[in-house]
TIVEXVEX-184957 format. One record per residue (C-alpha): residue in one letter; y, z, x. Coordinates in steps of 0.001 Angstrom, whole numbers, padded with zeros to 6 digits, always signed. Example, Ala and Ser with C-alpha at 12.3 -4.5 7.8 and 13.67 -1.06 7.14 Angstrom:
// TIVEXVEX-184957
a-004500+007800+012300;s-001060+007140+013670;
//
This chain:
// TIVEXVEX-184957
x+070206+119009+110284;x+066664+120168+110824;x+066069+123135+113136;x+064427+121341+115313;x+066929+118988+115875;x+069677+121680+116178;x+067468+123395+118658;x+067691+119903+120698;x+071456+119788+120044;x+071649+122939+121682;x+070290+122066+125070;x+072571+119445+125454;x+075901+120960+123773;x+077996+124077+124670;x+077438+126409+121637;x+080664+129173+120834;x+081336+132254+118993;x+084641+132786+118044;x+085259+136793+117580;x+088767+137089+116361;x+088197+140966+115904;x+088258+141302+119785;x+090801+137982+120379;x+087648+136794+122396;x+084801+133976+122385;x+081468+134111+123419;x+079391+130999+125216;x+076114+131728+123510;x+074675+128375+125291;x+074019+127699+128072;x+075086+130313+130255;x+076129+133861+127907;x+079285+135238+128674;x+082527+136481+127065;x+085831+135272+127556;x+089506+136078+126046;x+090946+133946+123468;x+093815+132589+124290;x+095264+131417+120877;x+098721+131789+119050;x+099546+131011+115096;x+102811+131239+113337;x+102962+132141+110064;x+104195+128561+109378;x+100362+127501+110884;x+098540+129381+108092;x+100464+128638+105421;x+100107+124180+106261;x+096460+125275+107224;x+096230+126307+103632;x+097891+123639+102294;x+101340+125764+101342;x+104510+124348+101611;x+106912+125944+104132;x+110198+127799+103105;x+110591+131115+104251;x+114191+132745+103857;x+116657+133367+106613;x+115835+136772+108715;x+117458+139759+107907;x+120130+140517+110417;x+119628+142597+112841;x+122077+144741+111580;x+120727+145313+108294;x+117366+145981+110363;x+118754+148631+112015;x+119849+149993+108440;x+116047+150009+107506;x+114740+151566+110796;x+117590+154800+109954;x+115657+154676+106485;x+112526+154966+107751;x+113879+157653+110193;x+115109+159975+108123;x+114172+159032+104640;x+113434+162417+103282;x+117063+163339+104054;x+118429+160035+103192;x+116673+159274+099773;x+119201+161020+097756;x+121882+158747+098977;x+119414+156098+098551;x+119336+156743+094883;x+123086+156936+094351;x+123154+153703+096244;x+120989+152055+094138;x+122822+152404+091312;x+125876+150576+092096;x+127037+146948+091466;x+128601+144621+094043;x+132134+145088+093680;x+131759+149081+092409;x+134004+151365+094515;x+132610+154661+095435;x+132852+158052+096795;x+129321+159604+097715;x+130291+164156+096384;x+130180+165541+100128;x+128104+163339+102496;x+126625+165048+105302;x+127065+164017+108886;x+123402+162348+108655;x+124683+160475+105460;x+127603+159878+107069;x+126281+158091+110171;x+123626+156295+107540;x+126844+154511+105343;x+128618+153285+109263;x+125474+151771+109566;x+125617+150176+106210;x+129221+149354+107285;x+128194+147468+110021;x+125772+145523+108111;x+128556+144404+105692;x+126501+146228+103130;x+129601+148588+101767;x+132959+147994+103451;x+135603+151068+103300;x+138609+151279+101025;x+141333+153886+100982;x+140267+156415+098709;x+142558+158947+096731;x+143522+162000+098940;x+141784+162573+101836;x+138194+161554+099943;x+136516+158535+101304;x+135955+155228+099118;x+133540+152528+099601;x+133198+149005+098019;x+129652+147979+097418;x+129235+144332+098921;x+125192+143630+098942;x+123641+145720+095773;x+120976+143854+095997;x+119672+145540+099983;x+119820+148938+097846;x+118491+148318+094408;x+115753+145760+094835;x+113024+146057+097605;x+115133+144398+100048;x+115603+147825+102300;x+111892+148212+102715;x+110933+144387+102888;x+113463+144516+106127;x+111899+147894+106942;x+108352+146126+107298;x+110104+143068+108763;x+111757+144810+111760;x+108326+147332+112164;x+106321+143979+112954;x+109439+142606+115261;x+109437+146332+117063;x+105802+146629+117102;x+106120+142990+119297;x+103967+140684+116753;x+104324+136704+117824;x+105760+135529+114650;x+107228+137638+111426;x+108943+135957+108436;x+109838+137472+104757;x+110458+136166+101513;x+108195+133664+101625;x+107455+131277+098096;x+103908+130917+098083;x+102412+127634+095638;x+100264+129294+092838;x+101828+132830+092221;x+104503+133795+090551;x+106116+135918+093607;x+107244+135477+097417;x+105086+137123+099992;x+107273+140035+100780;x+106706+139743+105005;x+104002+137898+107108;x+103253+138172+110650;x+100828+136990+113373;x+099371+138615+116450;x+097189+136073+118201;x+095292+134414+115834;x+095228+136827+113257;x+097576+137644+110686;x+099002+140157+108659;x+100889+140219+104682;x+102772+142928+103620;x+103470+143761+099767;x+106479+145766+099327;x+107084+148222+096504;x+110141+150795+096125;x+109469+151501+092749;x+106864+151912+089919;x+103893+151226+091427;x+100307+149952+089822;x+096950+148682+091037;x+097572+145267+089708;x+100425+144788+092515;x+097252+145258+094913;x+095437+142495+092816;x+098745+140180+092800;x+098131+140729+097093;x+094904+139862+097433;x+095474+136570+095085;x+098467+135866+097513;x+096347+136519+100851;x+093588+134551+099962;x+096339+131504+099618;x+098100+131663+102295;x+096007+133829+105279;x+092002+133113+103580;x+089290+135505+103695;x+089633+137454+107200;x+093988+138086+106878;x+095062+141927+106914;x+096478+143161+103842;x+099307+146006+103872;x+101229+147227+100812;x+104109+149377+101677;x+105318+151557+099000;x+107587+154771+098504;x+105162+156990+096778;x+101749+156134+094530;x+103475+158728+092205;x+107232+158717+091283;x+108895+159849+094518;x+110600+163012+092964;x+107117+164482+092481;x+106454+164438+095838;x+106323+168035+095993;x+103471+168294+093686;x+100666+168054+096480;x+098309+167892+093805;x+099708+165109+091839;x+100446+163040+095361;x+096951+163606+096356;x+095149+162262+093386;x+097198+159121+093077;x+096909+158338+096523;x+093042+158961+095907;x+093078+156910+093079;x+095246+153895+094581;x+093292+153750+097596;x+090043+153292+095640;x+090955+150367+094637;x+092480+149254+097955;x+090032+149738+100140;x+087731+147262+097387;x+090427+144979+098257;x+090692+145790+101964;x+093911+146470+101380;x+095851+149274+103578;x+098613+151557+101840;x+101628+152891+103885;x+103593+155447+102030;x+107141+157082+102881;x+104974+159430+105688;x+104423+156468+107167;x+107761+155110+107978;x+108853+156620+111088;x+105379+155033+112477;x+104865+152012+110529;x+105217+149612+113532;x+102445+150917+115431;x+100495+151633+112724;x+101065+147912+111436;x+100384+146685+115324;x+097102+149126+114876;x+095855+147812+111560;x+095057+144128+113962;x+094044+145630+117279;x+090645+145943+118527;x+088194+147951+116433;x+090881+148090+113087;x+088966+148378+109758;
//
């Protein structure tokens, strides 16, 4: 179309700017003004927008949810545990060396989540019987961590473990807010910039160009050096680098207690 001709068009047709940073639109033509936009997507609506077939797993339960959010509460006191957690099999009985009454409250919650079920243990010691190794020693904990952040942080739609056509790996936890939407890459362990590139691949198939991008990890060094504030800060600088190329936002173990809002944050009015 000439622009002549699309000057014509525009004194007989409505024109529209759709701002999706501010959920609003704009009548540019004929009379300027701004109004809200009223618009809601699943996560199911970007992924058949994009032409991706649709089979997300079944929600964690909301037990196992709650089990995440104590994580994220208290995971400097908890990690320990965490570890010797991790290293069990289903079917392993065991008897955590003198849990303390934060550890304590931690495995009921696991108990109630039909994580670890209670045996009777020799003396007056108490046994457990590992029944989901898999929560503990793979990234399901802090896949359900990010899961119930977006469901507490009140996003429209959140799913996990979703196969996406074209990579070799399910997107870890997607969620909407309007008509944006958000991916989250989860990582409990060894971490490297080319999980960042394996996101962006994934984003661009499923959410396009304008999604938000969120990788939650433990640390961007091993988690035991934590206390080398040196070490931590250079890896984070050096991690971030390449993230921000990517528009990608990092969440570390600092950011647990929070990560809801900060999630919520991340697509609200005037996010980067």
């Amino acid at each position: 179309m000439s622009l002549a001709a699309a000057e014509v068009a525009r004194d007989f047709c409505p024109t529209v700017y759709v701002d999706t940073e501010s959920d609003s639109f704009w009548w540019v033509h004929p009379t300027p003004r701004k109004e809200p936009l009223q618009a809601s997507f699943t996560v199911e609506d970007f992924f058949k927008l994009h032409g991706q077939p649709w089979h997300p797993a079944s929600p964690p339960s909301p037990a196992e949810q709650i089990v995440a959010l104590a994580l994220a509460a208290n995971f400097k006191g908890l990690e320990s545990l965490l570890r010797y957690l991790k290293k069990r099999a289903d079917g392993d009985v065991f008897t955590p060396r003198s849990p303390s009454s934060m550890e304590m409250v931690f495995l009921k919650k696991c108990e109630d989540a039909t994580l670890i079920e209670q045996t009777t243990g020799q003396g007056s010691s108490l046994s457990w019987n590992m029944k989901k190794a898999r929560f503990f020693r793979q990234n399901d904990w802090l896949e359900c961590l990010a899961f119930a952040a977006c469901q507490e942080a009140g996003f429209d739609d959140v799913q996990w473990k979703i196969p996406v056509s074209g990579t070799e790996t399910d997107l870890d936890v997607a969620a909407t807010r309007g008509p944006l939407m958000l991916i989250c890459s989860c990582k409990s362990g060894k971490f490297n910039n080319s999980h960042l590139d394996e996101l962006d691949a994934q984003a661009r198939l499923v959410g396009g160009l304008f999604c938000k991008k969120a990788v939650v990890l433990t640390e961007a060094i091993a988690f035991r050096r934590r206390r080398d504030r040196h070490a931590v800060k250079q890896a984070r600088a050096a991690l971030e680098s390449r993230a921000k190329t990517l528009r990608i936002q990092p969440f570390y173990w600092t950011d647990y207690a929070d990560l809801g809002r900060k999630m919520k944050a991340l697509l609200s009015t005037g996010r980067r």
